[in-house]
C-alpha positions as CSV (number, residue, x, y, z in Angstrom):
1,X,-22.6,19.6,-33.7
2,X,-20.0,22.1,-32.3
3,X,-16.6,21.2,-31.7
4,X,-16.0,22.2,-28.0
5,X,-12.9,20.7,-26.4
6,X,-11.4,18.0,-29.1
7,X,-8.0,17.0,-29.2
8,X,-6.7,17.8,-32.7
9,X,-5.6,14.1,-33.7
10,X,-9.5,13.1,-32.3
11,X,-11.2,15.7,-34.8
12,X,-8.9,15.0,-37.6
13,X,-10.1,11.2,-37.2
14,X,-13.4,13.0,-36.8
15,X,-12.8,14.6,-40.1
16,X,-12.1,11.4,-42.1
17,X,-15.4,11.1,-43.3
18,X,-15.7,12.2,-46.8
19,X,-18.8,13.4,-49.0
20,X,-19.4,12.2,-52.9
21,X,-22.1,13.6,-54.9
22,X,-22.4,11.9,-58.1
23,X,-25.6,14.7,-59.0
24,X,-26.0,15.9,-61.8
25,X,-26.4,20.1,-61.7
26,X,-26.8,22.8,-64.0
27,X,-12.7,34.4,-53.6
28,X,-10.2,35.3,-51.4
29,X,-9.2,32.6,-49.3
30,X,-7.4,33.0,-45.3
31,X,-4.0,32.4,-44.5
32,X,-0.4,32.6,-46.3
33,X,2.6,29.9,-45.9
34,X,5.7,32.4,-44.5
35,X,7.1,32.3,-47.4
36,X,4.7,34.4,-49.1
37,X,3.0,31.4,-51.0
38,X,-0.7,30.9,-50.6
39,X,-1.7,27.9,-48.5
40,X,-4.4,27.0,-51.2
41,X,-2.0,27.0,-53.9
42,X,0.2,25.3,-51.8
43,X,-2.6,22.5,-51.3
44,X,-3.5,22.2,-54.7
45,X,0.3,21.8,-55.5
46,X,0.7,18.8,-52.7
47,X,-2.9,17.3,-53.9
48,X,-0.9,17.5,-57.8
49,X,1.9,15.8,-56.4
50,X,0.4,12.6,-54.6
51,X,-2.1,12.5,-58.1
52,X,1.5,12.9,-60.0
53,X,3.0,9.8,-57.6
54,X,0.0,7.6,-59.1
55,X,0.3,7.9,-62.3
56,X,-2.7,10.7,-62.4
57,X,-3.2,13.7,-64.4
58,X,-3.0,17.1,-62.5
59,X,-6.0,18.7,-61.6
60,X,-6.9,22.3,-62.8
61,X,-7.5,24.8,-60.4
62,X,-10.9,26.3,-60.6
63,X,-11.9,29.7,-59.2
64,X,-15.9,28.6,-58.9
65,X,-14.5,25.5,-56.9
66,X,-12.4,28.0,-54.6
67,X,-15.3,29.9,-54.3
68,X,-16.7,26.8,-52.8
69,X,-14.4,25.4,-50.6
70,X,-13.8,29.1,-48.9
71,X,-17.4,29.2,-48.3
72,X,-17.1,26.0,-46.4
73,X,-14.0,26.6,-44.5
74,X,-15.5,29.7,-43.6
75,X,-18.8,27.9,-42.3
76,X,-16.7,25.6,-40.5
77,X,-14.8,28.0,-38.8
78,X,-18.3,30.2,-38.1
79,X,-20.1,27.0,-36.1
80,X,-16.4,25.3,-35.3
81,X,-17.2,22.1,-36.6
82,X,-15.3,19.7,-39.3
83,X,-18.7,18.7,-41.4
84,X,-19.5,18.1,-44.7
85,X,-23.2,19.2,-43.7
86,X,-23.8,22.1,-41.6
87,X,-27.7,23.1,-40.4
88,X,-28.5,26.0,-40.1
89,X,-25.5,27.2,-42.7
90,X,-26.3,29.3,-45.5
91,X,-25.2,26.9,-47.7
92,X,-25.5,23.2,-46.3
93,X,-24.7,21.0,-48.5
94,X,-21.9,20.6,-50.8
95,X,-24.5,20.8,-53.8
96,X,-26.2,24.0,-52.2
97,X,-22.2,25.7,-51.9
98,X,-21.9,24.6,-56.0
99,X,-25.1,26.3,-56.9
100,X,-24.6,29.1,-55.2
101,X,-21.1,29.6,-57.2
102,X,-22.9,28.4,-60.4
103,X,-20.8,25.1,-60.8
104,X,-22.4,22.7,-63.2
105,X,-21.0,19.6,-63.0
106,X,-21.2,15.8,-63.3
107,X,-19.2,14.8,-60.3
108,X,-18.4,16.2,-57.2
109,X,-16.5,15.4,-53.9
110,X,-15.1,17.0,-50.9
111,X,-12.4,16.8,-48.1
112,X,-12.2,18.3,-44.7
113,X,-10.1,18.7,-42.0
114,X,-9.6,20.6,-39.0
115,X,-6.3,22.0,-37.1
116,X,-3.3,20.8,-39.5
117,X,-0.7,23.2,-38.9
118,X,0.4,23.6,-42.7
119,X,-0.9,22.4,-46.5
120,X,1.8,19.4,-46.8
121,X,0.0,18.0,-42.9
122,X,-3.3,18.4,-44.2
123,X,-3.1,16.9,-47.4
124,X,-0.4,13.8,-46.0
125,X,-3.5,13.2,-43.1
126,X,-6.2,13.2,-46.2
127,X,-4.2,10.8,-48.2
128,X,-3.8,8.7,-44.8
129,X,-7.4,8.8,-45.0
130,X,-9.0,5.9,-47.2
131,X,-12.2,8.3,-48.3
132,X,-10.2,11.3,-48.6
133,X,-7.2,9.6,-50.7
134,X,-10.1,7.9,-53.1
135,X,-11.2,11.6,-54.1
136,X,-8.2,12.9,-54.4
137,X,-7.1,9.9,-56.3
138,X,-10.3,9.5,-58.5
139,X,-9.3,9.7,-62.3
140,X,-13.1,11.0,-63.0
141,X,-12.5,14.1,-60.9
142,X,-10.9,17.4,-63.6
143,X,-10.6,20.2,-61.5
144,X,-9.8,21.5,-57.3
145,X,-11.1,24.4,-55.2
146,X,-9.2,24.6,-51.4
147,X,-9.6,26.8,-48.6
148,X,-8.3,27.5,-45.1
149,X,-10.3,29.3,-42.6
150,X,-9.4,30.0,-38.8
151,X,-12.1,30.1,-36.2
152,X,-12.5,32.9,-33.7
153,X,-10.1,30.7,-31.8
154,X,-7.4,30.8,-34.6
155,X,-8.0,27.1,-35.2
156,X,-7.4,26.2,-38.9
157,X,-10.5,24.2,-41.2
158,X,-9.6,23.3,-44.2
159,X,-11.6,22.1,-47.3
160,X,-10.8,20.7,-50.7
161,X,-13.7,20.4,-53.1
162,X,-13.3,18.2,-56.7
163,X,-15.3,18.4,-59.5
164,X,-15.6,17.3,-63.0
165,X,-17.5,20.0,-65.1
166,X,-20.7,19.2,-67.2
């Protein structure tokens, strides 16, 4: 499905749905905060934070799990849609985006959103979000990946993937 004409709070609700893969398996990222920060760092650091607020350990950032979540955004972006499946992707499926960066893991989730203006919006609407706050709250998930793409449109998608390696 392509996002046409959606009002940003609509897709964001939209957006609320959240995939878990409990299956077992064997990158430059868009957009910079004005202060020169990355927004992916910058997401990981606010994702940290709410963890920190609950009594959970940080997660580690992982470069294969960036790999993954740019790759997403950057699908997103290409067919403008906030989806944790795309057809007709190159890489559909969250498990199809870790085996392609050569992620073994035990445990795997993902977040995604679509037109937060900053990393502080986007995480505060996941953690508003019962599905999204449970993976980024899970105490079984060890490491992050995040991403920010912008459409043709310059519409922000943003991804977060977790994972817990094998």
């Amino acid at each position: 499905m392509r996002i046409q004409q959606l009002m940003p709070v609509l897709v964001f609700a939209v957006a609320t749905a959240c995939a878990t893969l409990p299956i077992p398996t064997s990158g430059s990222t868009s957009g910079s905060t004005s202060g020169g920060g990355s927004v992916v760092l910058d997401v990981v650091r606010f994702t940290n934070d709410a963890r920190a607020r609950n009594g959970l350990a940080p997660l580690a950032a992982s470069s294969k799990l960036m790999a993954a979540a740019d790759i997403q955004a950057r699908q997103m972006a290409e067919f403008r849609t906030v989806q944790h499946t795309i057809s007709g992707a190159q890489y559909p499926t969250l498990q199809s985006r870790l085996q392609a960066v050569d992620y073994a893991y035990s445990n795997a989730a993902e977040n995604a959103a679509w037109n937060q203006p900053d990393a502080q919006s986007v995480v505060a609407g996941w953690m508003s979000s019962t599905g999204h706050r449970a993976n980024i709250l899970d105490a079984n998930l060890r490491e992050i990946g995040a991403a920010m793409a912008r459409s043709a449109k310059g519409e922000p998608y943003w991804v977060q993937v977790f994972g817990t390696p094998r």
